[in-house]
C-alpha positions as CSV (number, residue, x, y, z in Angstrom):
1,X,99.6,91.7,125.5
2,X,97.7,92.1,122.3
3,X,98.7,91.2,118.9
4,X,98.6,93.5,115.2
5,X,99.0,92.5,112.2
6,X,102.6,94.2,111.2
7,X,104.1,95.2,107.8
8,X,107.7,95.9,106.5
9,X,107.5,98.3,103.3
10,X,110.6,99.7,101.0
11,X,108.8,103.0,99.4
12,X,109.9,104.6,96.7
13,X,111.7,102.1,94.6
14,X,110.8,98.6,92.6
15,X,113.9,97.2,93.8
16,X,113.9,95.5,96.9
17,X,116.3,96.9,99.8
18,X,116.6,100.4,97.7
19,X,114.1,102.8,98.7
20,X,112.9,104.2,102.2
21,X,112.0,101.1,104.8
22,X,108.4,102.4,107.1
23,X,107.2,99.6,109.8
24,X,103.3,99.7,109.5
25,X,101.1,98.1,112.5
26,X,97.5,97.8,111.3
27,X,94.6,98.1,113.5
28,X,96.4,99.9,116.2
29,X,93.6,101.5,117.9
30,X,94.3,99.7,121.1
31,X,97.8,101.4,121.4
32,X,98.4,104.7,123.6
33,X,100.9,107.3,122.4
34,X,103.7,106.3,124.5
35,X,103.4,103.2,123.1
36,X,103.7,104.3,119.5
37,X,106.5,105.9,120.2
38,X,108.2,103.6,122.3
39,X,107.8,101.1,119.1
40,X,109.2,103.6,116.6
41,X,111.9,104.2,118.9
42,X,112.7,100.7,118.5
43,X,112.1,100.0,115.2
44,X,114.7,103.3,114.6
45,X,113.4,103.9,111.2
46,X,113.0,106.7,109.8
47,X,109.3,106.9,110.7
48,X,106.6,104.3,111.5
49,X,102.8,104.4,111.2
50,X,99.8,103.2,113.3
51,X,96.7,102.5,111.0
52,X,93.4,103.1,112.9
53,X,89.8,103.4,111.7
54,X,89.1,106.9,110.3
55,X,87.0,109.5,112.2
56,X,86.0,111.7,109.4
57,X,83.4,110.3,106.9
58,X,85.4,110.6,103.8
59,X,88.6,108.5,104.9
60,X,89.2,105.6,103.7
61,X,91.7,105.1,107.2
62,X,93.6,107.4,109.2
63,X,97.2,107.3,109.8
64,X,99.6,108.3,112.9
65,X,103.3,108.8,111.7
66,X,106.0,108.4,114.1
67,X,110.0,108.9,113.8
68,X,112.5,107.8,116.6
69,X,111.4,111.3,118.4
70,X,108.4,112.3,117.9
71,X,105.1,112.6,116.2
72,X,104.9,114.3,112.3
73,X,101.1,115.7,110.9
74,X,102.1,114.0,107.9
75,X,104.9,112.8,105.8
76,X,105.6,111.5,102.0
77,X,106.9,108.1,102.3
78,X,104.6,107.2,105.4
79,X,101.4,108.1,103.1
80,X,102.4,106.0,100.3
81,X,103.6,102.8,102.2
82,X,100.8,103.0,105.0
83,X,98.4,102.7,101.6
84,X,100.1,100.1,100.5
85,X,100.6,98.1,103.1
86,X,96.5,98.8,104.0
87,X,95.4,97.1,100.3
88,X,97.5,94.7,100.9
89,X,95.9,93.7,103.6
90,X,92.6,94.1,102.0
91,X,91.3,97.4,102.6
92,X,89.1,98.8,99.7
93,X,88.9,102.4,98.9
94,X,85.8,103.9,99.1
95,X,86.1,105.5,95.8
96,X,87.7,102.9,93.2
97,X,91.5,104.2,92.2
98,X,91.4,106.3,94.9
99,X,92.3,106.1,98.6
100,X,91.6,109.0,101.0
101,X,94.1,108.8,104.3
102,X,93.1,111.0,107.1
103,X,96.0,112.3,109.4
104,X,96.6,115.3,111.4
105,X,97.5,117.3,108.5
106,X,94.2,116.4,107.0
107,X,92.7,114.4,104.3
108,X,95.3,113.9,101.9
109,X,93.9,112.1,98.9
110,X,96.0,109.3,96.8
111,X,95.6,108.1,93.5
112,X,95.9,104.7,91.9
113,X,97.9,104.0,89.0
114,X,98.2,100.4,88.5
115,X,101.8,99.5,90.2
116,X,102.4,102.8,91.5
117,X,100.1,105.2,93.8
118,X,100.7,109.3,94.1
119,X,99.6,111.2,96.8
120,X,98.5,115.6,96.0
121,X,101.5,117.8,97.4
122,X,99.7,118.9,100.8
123,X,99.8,123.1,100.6
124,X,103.0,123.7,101.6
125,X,104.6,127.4,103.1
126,X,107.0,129.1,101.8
127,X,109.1,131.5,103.0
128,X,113.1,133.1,103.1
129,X,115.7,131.6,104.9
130,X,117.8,134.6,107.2
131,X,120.8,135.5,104.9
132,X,122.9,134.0,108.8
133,X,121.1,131.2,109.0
134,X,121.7,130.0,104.9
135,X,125.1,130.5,105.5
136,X,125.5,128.5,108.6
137,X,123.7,125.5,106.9
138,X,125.6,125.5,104.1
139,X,128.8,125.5,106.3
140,X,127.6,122.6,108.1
141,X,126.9,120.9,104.9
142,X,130.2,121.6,103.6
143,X,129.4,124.0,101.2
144,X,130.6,127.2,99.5
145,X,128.4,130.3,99.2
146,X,128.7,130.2,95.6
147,X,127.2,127.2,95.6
148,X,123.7,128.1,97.0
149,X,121.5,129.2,94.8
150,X,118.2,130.0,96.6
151,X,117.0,129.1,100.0
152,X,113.4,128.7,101.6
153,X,111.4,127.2,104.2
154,X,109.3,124.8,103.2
155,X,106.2,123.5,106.0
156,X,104.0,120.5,104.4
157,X,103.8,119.0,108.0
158,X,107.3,118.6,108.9
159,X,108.8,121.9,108.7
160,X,112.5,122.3,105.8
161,X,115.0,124.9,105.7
162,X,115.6,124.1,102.1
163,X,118.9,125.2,99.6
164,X,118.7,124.8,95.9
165,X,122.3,123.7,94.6
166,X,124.1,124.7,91.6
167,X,124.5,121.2,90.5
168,X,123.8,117.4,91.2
169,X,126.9,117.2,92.0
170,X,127.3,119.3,94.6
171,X,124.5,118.1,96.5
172,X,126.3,114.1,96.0
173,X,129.6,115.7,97.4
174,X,127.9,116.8,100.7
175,X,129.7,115.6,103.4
176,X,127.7,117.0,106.4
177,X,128.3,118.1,109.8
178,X,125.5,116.1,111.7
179,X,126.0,117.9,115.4
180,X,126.3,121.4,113.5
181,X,122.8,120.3,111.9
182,X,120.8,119.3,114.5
183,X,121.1,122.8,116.3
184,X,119.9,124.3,113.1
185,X,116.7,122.9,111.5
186,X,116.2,119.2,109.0
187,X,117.5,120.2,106.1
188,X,117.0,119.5,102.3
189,X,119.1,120.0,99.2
190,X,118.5,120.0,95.7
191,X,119.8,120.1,92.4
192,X,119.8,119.3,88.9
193,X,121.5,116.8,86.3
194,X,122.5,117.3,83.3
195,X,119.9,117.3,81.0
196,X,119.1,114.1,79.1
197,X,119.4,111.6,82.1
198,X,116.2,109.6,83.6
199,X,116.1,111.7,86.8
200,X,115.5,115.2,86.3
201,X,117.2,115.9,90.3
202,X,119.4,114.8,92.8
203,X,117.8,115.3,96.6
204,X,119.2,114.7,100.1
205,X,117.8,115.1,103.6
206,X,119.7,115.7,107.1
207,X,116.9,115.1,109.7
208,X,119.4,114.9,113.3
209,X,117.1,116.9,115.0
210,X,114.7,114.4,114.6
211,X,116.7,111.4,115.5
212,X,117.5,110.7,111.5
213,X,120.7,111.8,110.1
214,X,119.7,111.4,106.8
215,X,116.5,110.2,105.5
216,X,116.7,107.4,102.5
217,X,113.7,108.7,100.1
218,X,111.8,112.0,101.5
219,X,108.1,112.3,99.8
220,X,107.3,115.4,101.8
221,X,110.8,117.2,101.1
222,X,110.3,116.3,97.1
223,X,106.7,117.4,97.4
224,X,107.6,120.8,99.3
225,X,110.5,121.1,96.5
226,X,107.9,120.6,93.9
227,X,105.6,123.3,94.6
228,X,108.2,125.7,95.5
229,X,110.7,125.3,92.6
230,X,107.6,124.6,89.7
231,X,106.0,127.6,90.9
232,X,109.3,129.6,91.0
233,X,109.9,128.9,86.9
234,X,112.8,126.2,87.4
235,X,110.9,122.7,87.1
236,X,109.4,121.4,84.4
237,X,105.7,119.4,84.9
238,X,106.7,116.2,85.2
239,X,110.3,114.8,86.0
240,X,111.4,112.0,87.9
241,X,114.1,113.1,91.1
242,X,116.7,110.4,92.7
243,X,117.6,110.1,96.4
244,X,119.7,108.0,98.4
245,X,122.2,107.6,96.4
246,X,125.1,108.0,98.8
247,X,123.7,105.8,101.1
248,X,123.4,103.3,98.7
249,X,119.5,103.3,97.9
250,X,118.2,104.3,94.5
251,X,115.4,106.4,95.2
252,X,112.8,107.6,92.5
253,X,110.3,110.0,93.2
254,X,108.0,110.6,90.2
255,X,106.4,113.9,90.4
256,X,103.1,115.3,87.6
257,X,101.3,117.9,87.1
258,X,97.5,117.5,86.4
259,X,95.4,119.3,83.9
260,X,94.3,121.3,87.0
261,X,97.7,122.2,88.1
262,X,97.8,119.6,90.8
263,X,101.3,118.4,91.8
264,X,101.1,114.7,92.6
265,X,104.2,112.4,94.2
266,X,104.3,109.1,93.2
267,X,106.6,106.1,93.3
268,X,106.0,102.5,93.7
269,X,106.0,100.4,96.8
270,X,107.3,96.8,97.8
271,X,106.5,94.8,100.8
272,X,109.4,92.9,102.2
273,X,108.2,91.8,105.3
274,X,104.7,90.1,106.7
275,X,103.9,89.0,110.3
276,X,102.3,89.4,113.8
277,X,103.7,92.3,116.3
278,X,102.8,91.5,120.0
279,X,102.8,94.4,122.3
């Protein structure tokens, strides 16, 4: 048996029990794969992370992100948390402000910003959904043609068939069809308030194929939607978007645009739980 330090964080959200719970185990190099993912089978959260020294020069750490199923290259609210949860524990960046992770996507690079940190939207492909298969996930999300707007696929990492909605609203009224979902793809919708509210867009995400019906708070989904939609005309730079709403989180995702054109995802991070996991 060996013993890691072990870390409870609720991403995305200021308020405690509101965003997206990740399970961080620090100084994991010790465990093997099937271990990993025997532990984030039990923890059944959306994904857990395994902190390990870095094997590239410029990281600061390097990450392995696990859901209930299976191993992800990289993922939104993983990257913030697992860099939380890492200064909290009294790692210190390399580069002051500025924390590099390493994971299998790559070096993603995260920036400081006093309570909150932001993470750069990892390149992300984009590409047309088959006119058949748009219309059988929006049957199995309950939802009219009419009400599609535009469909993509969206690959950060984890891989998105993604619908833009006509309104909020119609991504809130979603009442999906979990079984017809996991035969297709995860799957994320979008769409946007009324103008003159503090969030800018309403996201979901169905994830049954990988063991998570719907996720709480999705960083790489908002990041994927970022680049996509600002690119496409239909975003301005910076606006906030809310998830979890229907399952009773409250979700912010801040997302900017640099002077360079750089989209950043950003929200703040709290940890609600501290202690020893023995394994």
């Amino acid at each position: 048996m060996n013993r890691f330090d072990f870390t409870q964080v609720d991403v995305f959200t200021d308020t405690p029990l509101r965003g997206n719970p990740l399970a961080v185990v620090h100084g994991a190099d010790t465990l093997d794969d099937a271990q990993m993912q025997d532990f984030a089978r039990w923890t059944n959260l959306s994904e857990t992370t395994f902190l390990l020294a870095p094997t590239l020069p410029e990281a600061d750490y390097r990450v392995r992100i696990f859901t209930p199923d299976g191993e992800l290259p990289f993922a939104g609210h993983p990257t913030l948390g697992s860099c939380h949860a890492w200064l909290e524990r009294g790692g210190v960046p390399r580069q002051a402000g500025r924390v590099v992770q390493q994971c299998a996507k790559g070096l993603v690079p995260i920036r400081l910003q006093g309570a909150q940190a932001a993470f750069a939207a990892p390149p992300s492909r984009r590409e047309p959904v088959e006119p058949a298969l748009r219309a059988r996930a929006a049957a199995a999300l309950g939802l009219a043609p009419s009400q599609v707007l535009d469909a993509r696929w969206l690959d950060n990492g984890p891989n998105w068939l993604t619908l833009r909605l006509d309104h909020a609203r119609s991504v809130l009224a979603i009442e999906p069809d979990h079984a017809a979902l996991k035969a297709l793809a995860t799957v994320g919708v979008v769409g946007a308030h009324d103008p003159g509210g503090d969030c800018a867009f309403e996201v979901r995400a169905f994830a049954a194929a990988a063991g998570v019906p719907e996720d709480p708070v999705t960083g790489s989904l908002n990041a994927g939607f970022a680049l996509w939609l600002s690119r496409a005309g239909h975003l301005p730079g910076n606006y906030v978007a809310r998830q979890g709403t229907v399952l009773g989180r409250n979700g912010r995702v801040r997302i900017t645009t640099d002077e360079s054109g750089d989209i950043w995802v950003g929200g703040t991070s709290r940890i609600l739980v501290e202690g020893t996991l023995t394994l």
